[in-house]
N, C-alpha and C positions, 0 to 999 in steps of 0.2 A: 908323543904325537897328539895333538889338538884336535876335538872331536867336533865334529859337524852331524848336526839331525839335521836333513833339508827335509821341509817338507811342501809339498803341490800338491792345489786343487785336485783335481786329478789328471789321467795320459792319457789327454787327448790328444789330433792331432795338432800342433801348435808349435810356434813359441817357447811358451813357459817348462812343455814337455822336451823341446833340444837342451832350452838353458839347463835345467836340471838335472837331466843326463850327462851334457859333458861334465859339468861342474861335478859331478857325485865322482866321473871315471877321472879325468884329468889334474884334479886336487890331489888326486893318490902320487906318492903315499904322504906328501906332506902332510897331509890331512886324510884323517880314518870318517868317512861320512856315510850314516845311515840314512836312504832314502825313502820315507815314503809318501803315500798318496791315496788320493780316492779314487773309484771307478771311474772311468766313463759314461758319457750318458746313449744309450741305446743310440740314440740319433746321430754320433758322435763317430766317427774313423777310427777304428782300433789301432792306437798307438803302440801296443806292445812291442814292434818290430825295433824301434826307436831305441829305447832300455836294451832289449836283447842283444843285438847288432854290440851294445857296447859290453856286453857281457855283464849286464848287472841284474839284481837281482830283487826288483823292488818289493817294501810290505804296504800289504791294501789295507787303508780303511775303510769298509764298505758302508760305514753308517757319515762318510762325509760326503754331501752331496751340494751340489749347488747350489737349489734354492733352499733357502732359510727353512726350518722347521726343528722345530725348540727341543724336541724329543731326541732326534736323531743327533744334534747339533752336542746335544748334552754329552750323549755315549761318545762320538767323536771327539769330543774334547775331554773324555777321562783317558780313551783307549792313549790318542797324544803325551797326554801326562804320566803314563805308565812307562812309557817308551822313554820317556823326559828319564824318569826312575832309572829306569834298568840298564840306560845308554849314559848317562851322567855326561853331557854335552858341554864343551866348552861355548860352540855356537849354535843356538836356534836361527837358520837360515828361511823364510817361509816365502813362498812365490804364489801369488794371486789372493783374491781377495778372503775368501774363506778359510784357507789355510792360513791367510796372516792372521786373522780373527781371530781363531781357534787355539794357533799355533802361537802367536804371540801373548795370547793371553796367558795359556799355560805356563808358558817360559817364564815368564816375569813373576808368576804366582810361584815358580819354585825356583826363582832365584838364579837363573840360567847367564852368566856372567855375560853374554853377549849377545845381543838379538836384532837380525838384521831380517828388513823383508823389503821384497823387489815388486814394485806394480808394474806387472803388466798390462799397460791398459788400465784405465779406471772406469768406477759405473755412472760418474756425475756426469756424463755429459750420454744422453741417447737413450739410455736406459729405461730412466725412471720418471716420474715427475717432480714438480718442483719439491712439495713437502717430503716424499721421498727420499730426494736426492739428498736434500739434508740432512734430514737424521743420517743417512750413510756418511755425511761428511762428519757430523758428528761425531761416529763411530769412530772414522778416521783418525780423528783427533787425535782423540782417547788413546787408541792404540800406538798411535806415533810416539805419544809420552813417553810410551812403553819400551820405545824401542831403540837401539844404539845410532842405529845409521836407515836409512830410510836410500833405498836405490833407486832412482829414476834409468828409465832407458833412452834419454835425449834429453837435451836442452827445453823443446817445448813444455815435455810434460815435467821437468823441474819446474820451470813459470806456472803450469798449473797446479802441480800441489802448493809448492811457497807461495804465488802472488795472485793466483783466482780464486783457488779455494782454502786458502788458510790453512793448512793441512799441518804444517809443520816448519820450524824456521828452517831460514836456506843452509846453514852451518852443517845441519843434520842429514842435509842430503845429496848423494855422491850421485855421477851420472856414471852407468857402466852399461852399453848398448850391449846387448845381445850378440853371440855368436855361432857360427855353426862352420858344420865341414863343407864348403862349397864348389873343392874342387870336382867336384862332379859334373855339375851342371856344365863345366867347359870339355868334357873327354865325349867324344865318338859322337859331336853332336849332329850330324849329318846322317849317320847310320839313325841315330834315335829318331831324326825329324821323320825320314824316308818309312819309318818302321810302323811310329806312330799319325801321319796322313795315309797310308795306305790301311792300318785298322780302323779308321773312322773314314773312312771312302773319302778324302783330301785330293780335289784335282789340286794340280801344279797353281794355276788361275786364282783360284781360290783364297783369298784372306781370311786369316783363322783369328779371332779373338775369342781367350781365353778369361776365366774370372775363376776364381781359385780360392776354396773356403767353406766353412762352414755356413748354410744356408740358414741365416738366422734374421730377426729382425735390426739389429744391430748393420749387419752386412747390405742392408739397402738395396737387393739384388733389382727391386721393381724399380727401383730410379735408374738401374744398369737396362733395363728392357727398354723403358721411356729413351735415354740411348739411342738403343737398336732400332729402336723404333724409328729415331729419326733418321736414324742412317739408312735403313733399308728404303727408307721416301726418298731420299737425297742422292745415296749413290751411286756410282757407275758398276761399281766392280762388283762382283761374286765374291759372296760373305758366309762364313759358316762359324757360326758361335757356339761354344762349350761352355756348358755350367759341369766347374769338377767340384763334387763336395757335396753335400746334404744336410739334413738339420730340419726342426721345426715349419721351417717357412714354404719345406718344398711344395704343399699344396697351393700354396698363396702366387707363388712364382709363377708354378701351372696356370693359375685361375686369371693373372695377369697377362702371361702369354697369348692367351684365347682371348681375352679382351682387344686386345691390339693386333688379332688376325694373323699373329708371327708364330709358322706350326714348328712343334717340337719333337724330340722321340727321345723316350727312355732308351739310352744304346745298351742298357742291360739285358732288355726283354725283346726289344726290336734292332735290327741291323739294318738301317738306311737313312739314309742322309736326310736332313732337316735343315731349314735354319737355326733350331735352336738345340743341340746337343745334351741333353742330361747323362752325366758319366758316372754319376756317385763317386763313391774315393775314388782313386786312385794313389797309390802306395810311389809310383816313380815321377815322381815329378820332375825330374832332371827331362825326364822323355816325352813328356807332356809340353814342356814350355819349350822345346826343341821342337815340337811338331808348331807350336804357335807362332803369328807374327806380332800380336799384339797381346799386352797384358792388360789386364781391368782390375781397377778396385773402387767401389760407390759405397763405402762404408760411412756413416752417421759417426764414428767414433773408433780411432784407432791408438794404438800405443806405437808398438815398431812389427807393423804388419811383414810377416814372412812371405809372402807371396812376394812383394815387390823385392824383397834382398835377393831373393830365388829370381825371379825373373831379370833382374840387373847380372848378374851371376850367369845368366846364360846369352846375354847380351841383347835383350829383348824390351823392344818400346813399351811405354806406360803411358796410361789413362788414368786418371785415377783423380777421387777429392780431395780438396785439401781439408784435411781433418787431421787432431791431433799431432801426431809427430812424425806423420809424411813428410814435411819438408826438412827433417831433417836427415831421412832415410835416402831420399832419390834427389837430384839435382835438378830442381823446377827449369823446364826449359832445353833442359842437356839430355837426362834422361828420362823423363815423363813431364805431360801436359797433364798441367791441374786443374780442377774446376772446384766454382763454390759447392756446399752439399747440397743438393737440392734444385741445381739449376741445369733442367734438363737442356737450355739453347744450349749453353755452355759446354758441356758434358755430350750433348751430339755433335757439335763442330769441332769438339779435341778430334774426337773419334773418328767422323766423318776425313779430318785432316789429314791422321795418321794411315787410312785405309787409301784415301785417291792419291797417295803421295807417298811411293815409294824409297824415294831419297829420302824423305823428313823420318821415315820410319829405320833409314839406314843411320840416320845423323844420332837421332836417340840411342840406339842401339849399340853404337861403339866406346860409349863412356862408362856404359853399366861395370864391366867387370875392374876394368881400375879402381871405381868407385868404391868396392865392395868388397873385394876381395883380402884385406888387410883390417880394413872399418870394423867388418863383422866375421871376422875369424873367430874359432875356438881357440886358439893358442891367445888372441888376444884378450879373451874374455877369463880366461882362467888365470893368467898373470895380472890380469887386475885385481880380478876379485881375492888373490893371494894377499897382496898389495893391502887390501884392505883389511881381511880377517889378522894379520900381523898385526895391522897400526892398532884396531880395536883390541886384541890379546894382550899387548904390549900397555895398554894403558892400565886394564886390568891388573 
């Protein structure tokens, strides 16, 4: 049986932490795979539930940590190569940026017959600055050398590694989108909606926009208020917005909100209706985006945002930018109204469209789950990626 070391950033709430979980459970037993990872960061959803739920049993590395620092990075990258030793891997599989780093470099320093890493998301675009962003593309490079196959999660961000940022030729890189368990978000969604407008005091009247994610600079939450902003000037109807999620940025969001006179309430500490909802995690998002009528996303830079597969999935209109590999996620038009990043007319007339315009919010609404439901399964994500660790094995 063919061994797989996966290894992730760390389990967060995310993306990179579903792909890795099914991938570790549903590769069995064709493939024996040891998973592991780094913490969380404080600021961060405790993903644990994620791994558990699948009955696995992840190993932390607690000296890999996000941002860069040469010390820690060091230990993290011997504890890997120990692992490399003791596990004798057919595939070094690594997902995100610091674990392909780390992880890829190990591999190839001990000889690891096959090493594949998946971007979720890259940092050259939103991040960093210009000289910045280079040397990480640099790095990129480097590392792509290294590497067997290189996975994109769409066509866009294919174009980006191969044809924007030189990253690596096109030969070398497979596109395999992301998948998860979705049937959820369609079971008992009426009971869920009913459940959750009534704990967030939701009249009937009431249009609920939701935004969904970690509260980070990346996430552009303040161009999502600019939005609101204009919609609360413009509109007819009664509007209740929910920030679910947290991170870095939450002061800055607050300190934005008070700027533009739109009052908010922590619903952790305070129970009463606001215009603007602070939730913190929330663990059920199947019930969350069943309580919403509209989804948001105003992110600077995306790969294959989960929020929108989830909100398509429970058959739910989108707002959102066009940025990175959105348009290959949602169906511009059919199921979400795009905007450029950064242009708040834009981005309040989606909004403002979707809210005074009940049908248009019904028209979006009914193409999500077709869309998605096959696209971004688990069953199809781990048939692919079988698909590939063979043909790579096989060459070997």
């Amino acid at each position: 049986m063919p061994k797989v070391l996966r290894i992730i950033n760390r389990f967060n709430l995310g993306g990179p932490t579903y792909n890795a979980s099914y991938l570790t459970k549903y590769l069995a037993p064709q493939f024996e795979t040891l998973l592991v990872g780094g913490r969380r960061e404080k600021s961060e959803a405790n993903s644990e539930f994620i791994v558990r739920s699948l009955g696995l049993e992840p190993i932390y590395i607690d000296s890999m940590h996000r941002s860069i620092n040469p010390w820690y990075d060091y230990i993290a990258g011997r504890e890997i190569a120990r692992y490399i030793k003791d596990f004798k891997p057919d595939i070094v599989h690594t997902h995100a940026s610091k674990a392909g780093a780390l992880g890829r470099r190990a591999a190839y320093n001990l000889k690891v017959p096959v090493i594949i890493h998946t971007f979720h998301g890259h940092v050259f675009d939103a991040y960093f600055n210009g000289p910045k962003s280079s040397f990480y593309q640099m790095i990129e490079r480097n590392l792509a050398s290294k590497s067997t196959h290189i996975i994109a999660l769409s066509e866009i961000q294919k174009d980006d590694l191969v044809n924007k940022y030189h990253i690596c030729p096109e030969e070398k890189v497979r596109i395999i989108p992301l998948g998860f368990d979705l049937s959820r978000f369609q079971e008992n969604q009426e009971e869920k909606r009913t459940a959750f407008r009534k704990e967030y005091l939701l009249d009937d009247d009431e249009v609920a926009i939701g935004i969904i994610g970690r509260v980070v600079p990346v996430k552009n939450h303040t161009l999502f208020l600019d939005g609101i902003d204009y919609l609360v000037r413009h509109s007819t109807k009664k509007v209740r917005i929910f920030i679910v999620g947290d991170g870095e940025s939450r002061s800055v969001v607050e300190q934005k909100a008070q700027q533009l006179n739109l009052d908010f309430v922590d619903f952790t500490a305070e129970k009463r209706k606001a215009t603007i909802t602070f939730t913190s995690w929330l663990k059920d998002v199947d019930r969350v985006n069943a309580g919403m009528d509209i989804i948001a996303l105003t992110s600077l830079n995306e790969g294959t945002p989960v929020s929108l597969i989830e909100a398509q999935a429970s058959n739910r209109a989108i707002v959102s930018t066009n940025v990175g590999g959105i348009e290959n996620i949602v169906i511009p038009g059919k199921t979400a109204l795009l905007s450029d990043p950064g242009n708040i007319q834009q981005l309040g007339d989606n909004i403002l469209m979707l809210v005074e315009n009940e049908g248009l919010r019904k028209e979006l609404s009914v193409s999500g789950w077709e869309h998605v439901k096959q696209r971004f399964h688990y069953t199809r994500l781990v048939s692919d990626m079988a698909a590939l660790y063979n043909e790579c094995l096989s060459k070997k």
